[in-house]
C-alpha positions as CSV (number, residue, x, y, z in Angstrom):
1,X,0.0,0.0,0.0
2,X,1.4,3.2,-0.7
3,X,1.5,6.6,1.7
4,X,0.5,9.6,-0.4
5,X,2.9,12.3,0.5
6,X,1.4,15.5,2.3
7,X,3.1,18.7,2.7
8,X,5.1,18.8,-0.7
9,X,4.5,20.3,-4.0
10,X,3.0,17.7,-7.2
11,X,3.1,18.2,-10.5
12,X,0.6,16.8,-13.0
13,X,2.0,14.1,-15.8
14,X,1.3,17.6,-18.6
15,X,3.0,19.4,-16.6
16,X,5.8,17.2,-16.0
17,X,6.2,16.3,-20.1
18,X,6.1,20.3,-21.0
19,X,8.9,20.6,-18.2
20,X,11.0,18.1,-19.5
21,X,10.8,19.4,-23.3
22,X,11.5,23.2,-22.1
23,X,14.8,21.5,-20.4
24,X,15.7,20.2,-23.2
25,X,14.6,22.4,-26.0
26,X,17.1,25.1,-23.5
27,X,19.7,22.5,-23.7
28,X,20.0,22.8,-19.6
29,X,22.1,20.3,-18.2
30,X,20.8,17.8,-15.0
31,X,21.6,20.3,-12.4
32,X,19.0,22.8,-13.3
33,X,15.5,22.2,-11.2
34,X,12.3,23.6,-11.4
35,X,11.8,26.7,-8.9
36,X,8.6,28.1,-7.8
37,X,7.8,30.9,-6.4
38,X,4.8,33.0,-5.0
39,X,5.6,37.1,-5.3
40,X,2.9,40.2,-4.5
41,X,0.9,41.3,-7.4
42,X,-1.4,40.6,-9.7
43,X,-5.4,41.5,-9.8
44,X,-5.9,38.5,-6.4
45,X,-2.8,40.2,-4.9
46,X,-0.2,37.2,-5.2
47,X,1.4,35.8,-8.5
48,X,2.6,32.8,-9.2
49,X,6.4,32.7,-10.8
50,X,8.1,29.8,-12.6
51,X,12.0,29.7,-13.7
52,X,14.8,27.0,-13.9
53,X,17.5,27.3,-11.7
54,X,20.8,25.3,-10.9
55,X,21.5,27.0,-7.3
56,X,19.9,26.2,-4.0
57,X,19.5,28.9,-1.5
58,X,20.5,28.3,2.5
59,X,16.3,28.0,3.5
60,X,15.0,26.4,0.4
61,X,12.4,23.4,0.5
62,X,13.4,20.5,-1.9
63,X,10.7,18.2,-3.4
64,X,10.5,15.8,-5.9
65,X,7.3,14.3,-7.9
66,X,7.3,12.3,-11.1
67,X,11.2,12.4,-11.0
68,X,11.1,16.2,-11.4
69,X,12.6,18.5,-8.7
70,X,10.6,21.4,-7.5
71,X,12.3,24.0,-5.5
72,X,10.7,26.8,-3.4
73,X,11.6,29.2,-0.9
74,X,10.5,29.1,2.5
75,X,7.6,31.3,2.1
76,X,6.5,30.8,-0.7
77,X,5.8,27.6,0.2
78,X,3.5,28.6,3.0
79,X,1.6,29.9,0.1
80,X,1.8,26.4,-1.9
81,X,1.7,23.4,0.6
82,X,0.0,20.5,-1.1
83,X,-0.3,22.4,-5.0
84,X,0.0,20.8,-7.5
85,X,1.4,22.4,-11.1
86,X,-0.5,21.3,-14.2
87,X,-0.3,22.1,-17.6
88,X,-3.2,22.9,-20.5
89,X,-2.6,22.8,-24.1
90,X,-6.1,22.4,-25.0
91,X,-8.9,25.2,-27.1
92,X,-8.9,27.0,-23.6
93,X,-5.4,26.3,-22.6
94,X,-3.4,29.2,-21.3
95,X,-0.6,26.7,-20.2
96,X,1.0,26.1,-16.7
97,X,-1.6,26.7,-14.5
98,X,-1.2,25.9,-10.0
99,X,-3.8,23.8,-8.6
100,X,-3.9,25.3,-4.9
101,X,-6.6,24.1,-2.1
102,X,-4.6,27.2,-0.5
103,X,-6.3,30.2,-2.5
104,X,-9.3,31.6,-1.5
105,X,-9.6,33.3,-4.7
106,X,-8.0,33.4,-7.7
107,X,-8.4,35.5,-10.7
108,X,-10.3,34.1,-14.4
109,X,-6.3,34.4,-15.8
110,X,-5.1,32.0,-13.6
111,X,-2.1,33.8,-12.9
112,X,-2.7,35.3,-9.2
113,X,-4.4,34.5,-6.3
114,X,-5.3,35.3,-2.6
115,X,-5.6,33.7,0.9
């Protein structure tokens, strides 16, 4: 039987393919990871942020789903506990998108949120 994981960060399987083909479409070697990160602004107040990066910092939370590594900042992940990234290419797609049972609101982009 297995434990599901709480308190970490998931990413859907979309997500994870469209992931993998910007690494290598980039041509970034096996040290860069996936950071999030949550930053003030937007029309909800918070915005979501999304960049590869190679470079831990000192207070950074380290996850991994789906053989993907998902870095975040300490608060930041306050902000994302249990969220999981997904990815939409359909008619309506808009692209990554953040499943969070942490906002209150968010806004009809997608793109920001609130507590």
């Amino acid at each position: 039987m297995e434990t599901a994981v709480e308190n970490s960060i998931f990413i859907s399987d979309k997500a994870k393919a469209k992931v993998e083909q910007l690494i290598h479409d980039s041509q970034l070697d096996d040290t860069y990871f996936l950071r999030v990160s949550v930053v003030g602004g937007g029309c909800s107040g918070l915005s979501y942020k999304l960049d590869f990066d190679n470079e831990e910092k000192p207070m950074d939370q380290s996850f991994e789903d789906k053989g993907i590594k998902i870095v975040t900042d300490l608060k930041s992940f306050l902000y994302l506990v249990n969220t999981e990234l997904d990815f939409s290419d359909g008619l309506n797609g808009k692209g990554f998108n953040f499943v969070n049972p942490n906002a209150s609101r968010s806004c009809g982009c997608g793109d920001s949120f609130a507590v």
